[in-house]
C-alpha positions as CSV (number, residue, x, y, z in Angstrom):
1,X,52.2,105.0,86.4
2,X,54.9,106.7,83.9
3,X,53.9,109.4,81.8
4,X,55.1,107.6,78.9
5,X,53.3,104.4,79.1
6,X,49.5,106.4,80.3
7,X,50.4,108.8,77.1
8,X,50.3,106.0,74.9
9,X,47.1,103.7,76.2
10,X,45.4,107.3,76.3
11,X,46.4,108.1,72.7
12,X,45.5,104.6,71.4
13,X,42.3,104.9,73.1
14,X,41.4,108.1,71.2
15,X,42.4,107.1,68.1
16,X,40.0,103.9,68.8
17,X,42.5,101.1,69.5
18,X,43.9,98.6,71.1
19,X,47.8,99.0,72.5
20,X,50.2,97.0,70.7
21,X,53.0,96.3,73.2
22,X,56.1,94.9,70.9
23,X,58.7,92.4,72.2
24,X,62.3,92.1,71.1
25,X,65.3,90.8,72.5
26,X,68.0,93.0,72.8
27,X,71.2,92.4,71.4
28,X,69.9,89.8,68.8
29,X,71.8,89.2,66.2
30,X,74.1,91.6,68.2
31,X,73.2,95.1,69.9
32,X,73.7,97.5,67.1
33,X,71.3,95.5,64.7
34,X,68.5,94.8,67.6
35,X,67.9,98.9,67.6
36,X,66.9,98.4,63.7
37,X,64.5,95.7,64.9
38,X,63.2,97.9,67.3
39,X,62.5,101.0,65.1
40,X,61.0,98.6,62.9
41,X,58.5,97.6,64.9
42,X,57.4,101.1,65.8
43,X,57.1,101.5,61.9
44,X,55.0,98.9,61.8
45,X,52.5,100.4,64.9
46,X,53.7,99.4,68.1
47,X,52.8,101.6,71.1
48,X,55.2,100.6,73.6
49,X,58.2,99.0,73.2
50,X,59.2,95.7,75.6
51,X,63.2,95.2,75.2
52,X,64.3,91.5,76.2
53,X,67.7,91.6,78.2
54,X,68.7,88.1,77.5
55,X,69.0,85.8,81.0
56,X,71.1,81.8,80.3
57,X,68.2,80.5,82.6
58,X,64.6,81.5,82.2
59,X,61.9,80.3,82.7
60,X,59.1,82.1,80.9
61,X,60.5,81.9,77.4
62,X,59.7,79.3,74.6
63,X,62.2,78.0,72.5
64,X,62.1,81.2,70.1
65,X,62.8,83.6,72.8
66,X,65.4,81.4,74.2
67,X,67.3,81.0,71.0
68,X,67.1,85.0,70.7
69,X,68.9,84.8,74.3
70,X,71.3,82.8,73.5
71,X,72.2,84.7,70.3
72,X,72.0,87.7,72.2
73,X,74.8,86.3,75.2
74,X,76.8,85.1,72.4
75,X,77.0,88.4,71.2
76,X,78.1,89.8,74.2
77,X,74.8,91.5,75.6
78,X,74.4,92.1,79.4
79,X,72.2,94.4,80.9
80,X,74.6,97.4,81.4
81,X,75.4,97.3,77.7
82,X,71.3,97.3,76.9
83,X,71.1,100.2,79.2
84,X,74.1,101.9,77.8
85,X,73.5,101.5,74.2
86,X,70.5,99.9,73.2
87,X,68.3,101.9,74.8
88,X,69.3,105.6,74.5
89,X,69.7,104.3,70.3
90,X,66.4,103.0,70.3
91,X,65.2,106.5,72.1
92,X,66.7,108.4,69.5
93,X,64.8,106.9,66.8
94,X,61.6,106.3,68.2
95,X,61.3,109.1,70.8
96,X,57.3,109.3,71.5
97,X,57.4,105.3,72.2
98,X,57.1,103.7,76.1
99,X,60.5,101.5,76.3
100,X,59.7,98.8,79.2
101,X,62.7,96.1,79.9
102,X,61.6,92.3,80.8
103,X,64.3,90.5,82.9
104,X,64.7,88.2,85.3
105,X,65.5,89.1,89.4
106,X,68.9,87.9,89.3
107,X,70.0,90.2,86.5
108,X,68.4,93.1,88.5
109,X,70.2,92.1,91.7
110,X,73.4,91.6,90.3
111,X,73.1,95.0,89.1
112,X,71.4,96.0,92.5
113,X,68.0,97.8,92.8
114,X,68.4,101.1,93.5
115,X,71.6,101.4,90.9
116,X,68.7,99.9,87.7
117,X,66.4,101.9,88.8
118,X,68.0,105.3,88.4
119,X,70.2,103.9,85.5
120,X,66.9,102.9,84.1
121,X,64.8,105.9,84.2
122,X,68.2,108.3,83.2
123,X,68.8,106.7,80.1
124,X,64.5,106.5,78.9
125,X,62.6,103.4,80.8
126,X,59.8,103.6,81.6
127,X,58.7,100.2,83.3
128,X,60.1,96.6,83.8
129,X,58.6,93.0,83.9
130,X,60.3,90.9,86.4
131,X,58.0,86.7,85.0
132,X,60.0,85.5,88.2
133,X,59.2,88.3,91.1
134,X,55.9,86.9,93.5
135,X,54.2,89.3,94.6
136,X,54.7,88.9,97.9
137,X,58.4,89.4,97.4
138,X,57.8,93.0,95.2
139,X,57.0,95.6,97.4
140,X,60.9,96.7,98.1
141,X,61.4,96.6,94.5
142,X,58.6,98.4,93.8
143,X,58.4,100.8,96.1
144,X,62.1,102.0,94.7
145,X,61.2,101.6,91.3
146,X,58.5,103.9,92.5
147,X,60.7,106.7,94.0
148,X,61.6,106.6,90.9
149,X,59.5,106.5,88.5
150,X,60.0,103.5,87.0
151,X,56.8,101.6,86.6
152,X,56.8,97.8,88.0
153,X,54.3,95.8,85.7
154,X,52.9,92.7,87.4
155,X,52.1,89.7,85.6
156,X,48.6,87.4,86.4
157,X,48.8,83.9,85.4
158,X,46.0,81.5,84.2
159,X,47.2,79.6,87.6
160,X,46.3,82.7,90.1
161,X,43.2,82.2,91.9
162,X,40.5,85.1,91.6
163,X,41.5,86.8,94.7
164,X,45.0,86.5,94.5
165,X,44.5,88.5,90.8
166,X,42.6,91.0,91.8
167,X,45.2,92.1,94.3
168,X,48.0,92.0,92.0
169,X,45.8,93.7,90.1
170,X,45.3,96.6,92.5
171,X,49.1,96.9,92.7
172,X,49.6,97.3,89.3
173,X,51.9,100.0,87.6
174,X,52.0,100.9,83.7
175,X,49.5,97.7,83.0
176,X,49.3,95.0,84.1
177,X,50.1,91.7,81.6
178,X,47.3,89.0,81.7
179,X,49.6,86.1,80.7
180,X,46.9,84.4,78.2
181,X,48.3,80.7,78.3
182,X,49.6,78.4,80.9
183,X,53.1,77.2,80.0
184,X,56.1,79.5,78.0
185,X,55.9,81.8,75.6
186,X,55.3,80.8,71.8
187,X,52.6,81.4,69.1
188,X,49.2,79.4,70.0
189,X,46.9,78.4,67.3
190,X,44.1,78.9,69.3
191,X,43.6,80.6,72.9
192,X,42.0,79.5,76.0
193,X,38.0,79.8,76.2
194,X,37.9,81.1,79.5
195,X,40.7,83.9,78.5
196,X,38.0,87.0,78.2
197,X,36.4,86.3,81.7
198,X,40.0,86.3,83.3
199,X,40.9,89.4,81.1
200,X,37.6,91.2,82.7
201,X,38.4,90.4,86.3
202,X,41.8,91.6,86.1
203,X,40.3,94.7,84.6
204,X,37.6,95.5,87.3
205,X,40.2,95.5,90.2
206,X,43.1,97.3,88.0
207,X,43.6,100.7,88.4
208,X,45.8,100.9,85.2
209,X,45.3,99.1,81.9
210,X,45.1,95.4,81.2
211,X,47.0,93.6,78.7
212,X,47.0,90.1,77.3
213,X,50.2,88.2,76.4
214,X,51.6,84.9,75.7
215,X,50.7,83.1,72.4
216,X,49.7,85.9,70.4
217,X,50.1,86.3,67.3
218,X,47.8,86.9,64.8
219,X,45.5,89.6,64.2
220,X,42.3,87.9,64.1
221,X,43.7,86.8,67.8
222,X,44.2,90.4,68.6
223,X,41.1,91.9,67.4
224,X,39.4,89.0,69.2
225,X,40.8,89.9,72.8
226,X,40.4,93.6,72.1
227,X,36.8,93.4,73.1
228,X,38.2,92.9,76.5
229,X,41.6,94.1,77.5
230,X,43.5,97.2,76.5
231,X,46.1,95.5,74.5
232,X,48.2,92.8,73.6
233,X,51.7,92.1,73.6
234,X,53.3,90.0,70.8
235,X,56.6,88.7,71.3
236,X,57.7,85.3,69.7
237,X,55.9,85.6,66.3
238,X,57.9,89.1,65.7
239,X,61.1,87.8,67.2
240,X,60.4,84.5,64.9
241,X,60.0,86.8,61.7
242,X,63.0,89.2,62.2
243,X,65.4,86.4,62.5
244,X,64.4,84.6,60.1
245,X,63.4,87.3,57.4
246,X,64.8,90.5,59.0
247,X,63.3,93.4,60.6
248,X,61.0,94.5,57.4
249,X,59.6,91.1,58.2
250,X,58.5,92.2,61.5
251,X,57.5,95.6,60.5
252,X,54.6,93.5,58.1
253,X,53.7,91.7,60.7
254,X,53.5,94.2,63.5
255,X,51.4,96.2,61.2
256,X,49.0,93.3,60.5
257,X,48.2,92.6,64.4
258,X,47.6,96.6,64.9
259,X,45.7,96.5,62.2
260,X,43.5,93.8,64.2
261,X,43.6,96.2,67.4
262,X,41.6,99.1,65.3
263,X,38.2,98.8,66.9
């Protein structure tokens, strides 16, 4: 587990909170304007940081996501030019917070492992979320991202089976991300009943902390699942509000949903 990422759930944790894990897609509207969206959400609260690198064919993001993707390739954003700009700009203004990229496989591959995951840590990562990798298929990956240092944060779906979760689980780096919904990404008025006893599986096997994501997006919803995961992660609402109303926008709102996460 990085430094970076146990600093902040150990920090949150004495100041009596929950970890708010922020989404954004980099290079949305274009890659000098996503680093204000990103410093803004650290104004607003947000422990760790989770930087989209936009992908033409996913297959975990909703419609908002996907439009920030498709803004974002339009604008000419890649994963080199994330690494290279947006993230050594985004660790210059918000130096203290955990910056954890979510991709896809192909993007890493094209890259090649080894090459992210030096590039990676060099210019400030500290973990990655690869919605596509099985994890039967992770431990090369993960075992360079470990020589490393690079944390690789596995996902458990509302699909895995209890034994198949609680050894994900055990393999888990950073935190692992308790994907609260079945389906995309995308703000949910209400969240699956059965959400908590997942949450507290995951969190008996895991040697790191838990977080719930997908659908999130309120802070009665985050104070709710507080009670039984570590954190949350919030991605569509706050991509939703910067585009539409601009990073101040998504500051407000960030601060709302951490306000939900003080226990």
């Amino acid at each position: 587990m990085s430094d970076e990422i146990a600093q902040a759930f150990a920090q949150a944790k004495a100041r009596g909170e929950g970890v708010l894990v922020a989404y954004a897609m980099a290079g949305d509207p274009d890659l000098p304007r996503s680093v204000d969206v990103f410093a803004a959400l650290v104004e607003g609260g947000a422990d760790v940081l989770e930087l989209g690198v936009a992908f033409s064919d996913p297959i975990a993001d909703g419609p908002v996501i996907q439009g920030a993707a498709e803004r974002a390739l339009k604008a000419g954003s890649t994963l080199k030019r994330v690494l290279d700009q947006v993230v050594p700009a985004v660790r210059q203004r918000c130096p203290q917070t955990p910056l954890v990229i979510m991709t896809y496989v192909n993007v890493i591959m094209a890259m090649g492992e080894a090459r992210y995951a030096k590039l990676a840590r060099e210019r400030g990562v500290s973990g990655t979320i690869l919605p596509d990798l099985p994890p039967e298929e992770s431990a090369s990956l993960r075992a360079t991202f470990d020589a490393e240092g690079l944390d690789l944060i596995p996902l458990c779906a509302p699909t895995t089976p209890p034994a198949r979760a609680r050894a994900i689980a055990k393999e888990g780096r950073g935190f692992v991300y308790c994907v609260s919904v079945s389906g995309v990404t995308g703000m949910r008025a209400e969240l699956p009943p059965d959400l908590s006893q997942r949450l507290e599986l995951v969190r008996s096997a895991a040697p790191v902390p838990v977080v719930a994501g997908f659908g999130i997006s309120t802070a009665e919803q985050a104070r709710t699942l507080s009670a039984h995961a570590d954190g949350v992660v919030v991605g569509s609402a706050l991509v939703r509000a910067a585009h539409t109303e601009g990073p101040a926008a998504a500051k407000a709102l960030c601060a709302d949903i951490k306000r939900g996460l003080r226990r």
